[in-house]
C-alpha positions as CSV (number, residue, x, y, z in Angstrom):
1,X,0.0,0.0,0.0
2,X,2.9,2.6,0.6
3,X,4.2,1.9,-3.0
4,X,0.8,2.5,-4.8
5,X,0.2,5.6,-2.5
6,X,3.6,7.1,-3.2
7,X,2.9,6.4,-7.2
8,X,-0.2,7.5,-6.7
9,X,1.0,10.9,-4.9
10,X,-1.4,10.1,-2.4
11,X,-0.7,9.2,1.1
12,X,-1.8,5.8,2.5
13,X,-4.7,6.6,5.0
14,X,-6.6,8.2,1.9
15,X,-6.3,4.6,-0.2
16,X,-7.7,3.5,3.1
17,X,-10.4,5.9,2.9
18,X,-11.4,5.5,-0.3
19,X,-11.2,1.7,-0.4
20,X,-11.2,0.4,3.4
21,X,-8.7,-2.5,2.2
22,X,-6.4,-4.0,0.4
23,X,-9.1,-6.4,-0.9
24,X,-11.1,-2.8,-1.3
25,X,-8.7,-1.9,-3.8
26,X,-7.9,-4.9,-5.5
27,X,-11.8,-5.6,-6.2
28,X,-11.8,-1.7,-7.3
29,X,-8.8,-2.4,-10.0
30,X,-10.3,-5.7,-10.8
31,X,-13.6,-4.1,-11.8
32,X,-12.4,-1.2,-13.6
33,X,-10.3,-3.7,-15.9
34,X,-13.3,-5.7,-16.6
35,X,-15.2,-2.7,-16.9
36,X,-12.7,-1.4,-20.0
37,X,-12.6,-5.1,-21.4
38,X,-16.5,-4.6,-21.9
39,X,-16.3,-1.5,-22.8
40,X,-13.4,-2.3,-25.6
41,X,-16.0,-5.3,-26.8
42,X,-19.0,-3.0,-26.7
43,X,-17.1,-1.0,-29.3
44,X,-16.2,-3.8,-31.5
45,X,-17.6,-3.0,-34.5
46,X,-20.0,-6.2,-36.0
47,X,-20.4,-5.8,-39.1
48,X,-22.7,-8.5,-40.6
49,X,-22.9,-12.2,-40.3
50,X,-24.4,-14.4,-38.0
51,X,-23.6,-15.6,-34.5
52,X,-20.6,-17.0,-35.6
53,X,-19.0,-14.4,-37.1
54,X,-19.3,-12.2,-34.0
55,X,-18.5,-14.7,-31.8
56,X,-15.3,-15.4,-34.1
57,X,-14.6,-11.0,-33.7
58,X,-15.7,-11.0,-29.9
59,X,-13.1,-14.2,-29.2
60,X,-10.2,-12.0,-31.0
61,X,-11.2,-8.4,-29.4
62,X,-11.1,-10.1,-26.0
63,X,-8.0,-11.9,-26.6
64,X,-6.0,-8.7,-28.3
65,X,-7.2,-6.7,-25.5
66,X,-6.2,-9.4,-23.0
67,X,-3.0,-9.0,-24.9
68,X,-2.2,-5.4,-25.3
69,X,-3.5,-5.3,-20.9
70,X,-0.7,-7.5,-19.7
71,X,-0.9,-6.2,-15.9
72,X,-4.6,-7.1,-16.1
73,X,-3.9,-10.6,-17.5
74,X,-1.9,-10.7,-14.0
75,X,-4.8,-9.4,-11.5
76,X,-7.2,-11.9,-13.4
77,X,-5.2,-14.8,-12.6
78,X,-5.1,-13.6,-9.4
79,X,-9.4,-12.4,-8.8
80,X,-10.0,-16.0,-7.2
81,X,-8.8,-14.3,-4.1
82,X,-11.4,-11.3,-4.4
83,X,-15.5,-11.0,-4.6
84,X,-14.9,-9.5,-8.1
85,X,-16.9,-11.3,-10.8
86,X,-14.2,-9.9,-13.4
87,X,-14.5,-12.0,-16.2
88,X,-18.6,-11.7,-15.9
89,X,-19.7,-9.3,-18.5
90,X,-17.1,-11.1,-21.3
91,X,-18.3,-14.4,-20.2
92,X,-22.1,-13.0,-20.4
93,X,-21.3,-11.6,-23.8
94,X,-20.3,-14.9,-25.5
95,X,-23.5,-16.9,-23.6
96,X,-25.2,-14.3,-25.6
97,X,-24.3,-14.6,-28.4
98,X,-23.7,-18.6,-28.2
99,X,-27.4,-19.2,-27.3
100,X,-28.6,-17.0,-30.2
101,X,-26.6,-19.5,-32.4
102,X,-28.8,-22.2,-30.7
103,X,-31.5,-20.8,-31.7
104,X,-30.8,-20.3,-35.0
105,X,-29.3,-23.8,-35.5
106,X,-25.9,-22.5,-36.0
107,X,-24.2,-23.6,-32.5
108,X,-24.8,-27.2,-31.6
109,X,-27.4,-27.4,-28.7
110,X,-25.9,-29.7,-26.4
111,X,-23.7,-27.0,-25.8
112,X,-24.0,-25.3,-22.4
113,X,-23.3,-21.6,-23.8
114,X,-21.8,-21.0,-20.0
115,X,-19.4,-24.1,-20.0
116,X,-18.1,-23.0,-23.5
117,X,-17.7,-19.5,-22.7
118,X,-16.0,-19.8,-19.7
119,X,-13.4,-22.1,-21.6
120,X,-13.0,-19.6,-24.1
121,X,-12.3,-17.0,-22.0
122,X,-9.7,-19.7,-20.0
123,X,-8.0,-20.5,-23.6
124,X,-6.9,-16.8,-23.9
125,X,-5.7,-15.8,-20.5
126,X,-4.2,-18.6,-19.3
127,X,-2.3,-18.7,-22.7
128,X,-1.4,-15.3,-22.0
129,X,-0.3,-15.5,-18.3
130,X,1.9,-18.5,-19.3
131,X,3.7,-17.6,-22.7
132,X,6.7,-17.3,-22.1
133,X,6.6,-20.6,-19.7
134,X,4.6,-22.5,-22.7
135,X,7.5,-21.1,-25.4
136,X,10.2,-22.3,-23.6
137,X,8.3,-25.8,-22.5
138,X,7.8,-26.3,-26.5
139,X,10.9,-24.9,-28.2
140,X,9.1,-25.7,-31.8
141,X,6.5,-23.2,-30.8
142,X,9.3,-20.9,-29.3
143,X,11.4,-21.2,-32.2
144,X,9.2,-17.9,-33.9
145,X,8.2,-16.5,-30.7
146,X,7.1,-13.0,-31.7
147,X,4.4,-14.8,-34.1
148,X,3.6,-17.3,-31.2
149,X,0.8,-15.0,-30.0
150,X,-0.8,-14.8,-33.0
151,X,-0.6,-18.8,-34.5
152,X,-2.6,-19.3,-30.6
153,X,-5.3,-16.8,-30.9
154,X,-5.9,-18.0,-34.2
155,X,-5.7,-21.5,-33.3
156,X,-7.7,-21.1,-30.3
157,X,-10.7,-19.2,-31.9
158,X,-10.7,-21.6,-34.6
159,X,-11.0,-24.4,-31.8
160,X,-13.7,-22.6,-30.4
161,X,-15.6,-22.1,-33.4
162,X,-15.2,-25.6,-34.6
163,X,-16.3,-26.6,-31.2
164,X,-19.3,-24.7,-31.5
165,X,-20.4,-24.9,-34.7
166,X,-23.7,-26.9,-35.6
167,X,-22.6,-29.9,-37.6
């Protein structure tokens, strides 16, 4: 707390104030960070298609967002410890969307839309908290490291989508 208050310019009995806690402020960062990931999804712009097609551009804005936020990759990992439902309104978004594939026969319907979104969601940040662990575990995959990140959130929307899809 004396770190963040002297970055902050602030002194520590304010953070106190302000958030009561340490667990006060953590569930305060935690929530802004999922509050800008929906915001950065809300924005997406989907152009037309069906459910699959913005599931396909909501999987790749959450995982480039996920991406360029490495710090909140980190607290993510870490919101088991907190009363934050973080990951909530991106997990909501793709149940959304998911069902709406159901019902247009699109997304197979033995598919529980919360299961499959969760895992999606799990597919990007734990890829993303691990990287460099998972490059240097598989030196193949390390071998073109800068274009690791990529081949993976292409590989793991398509998994997705192939996982979903209606057959």
């Amino acid at each position: 707390m004396d770190q963040i208050a002297r970055r902050a310019g602030v002194n520590k009995q304010l953070l106190f104030y302000y958030f009561h806690s340490k667990r006060g402020l953590f569930n305060a960062v935690l929530t802004r960070g999922a509050a800008e990931l929906e915001q950065a999804l809300a924005s997406l712009a989907h152009g037309g298609g069906g459910p699959l097609a913005r599931i396909q551009q909501t999987l790749v804005g959450q995982f480039d967002f996920l991406a360029d936020h490495p710090d909140l990759v980190t607290l993510l990992t870490q919101a088991g410890r907190s009363d934050a439902r973080p990951f909530a309104p991106a997990i909501k978004r793709l149940v959304i969307l998911l069902a709406e594939g159901q019902g247009l026969g699109q997304v197979r319907d033995d598919l529980d839309p919360h299961v499959a979104a969760a895992q999606a969601l799990v597919l990007m940040v734990a890829y993303l908290d691990l990287e460099s662990l998972i490059a240097a575990s598989a030196p193949p995959l390390g071998a073109d490291e800068p274009a690791l990140r990529e081949r993976w959130k292409d590989s793991a929307v398509k998994l997705v989508l192939e996982g979903v899809a209606a057959r």
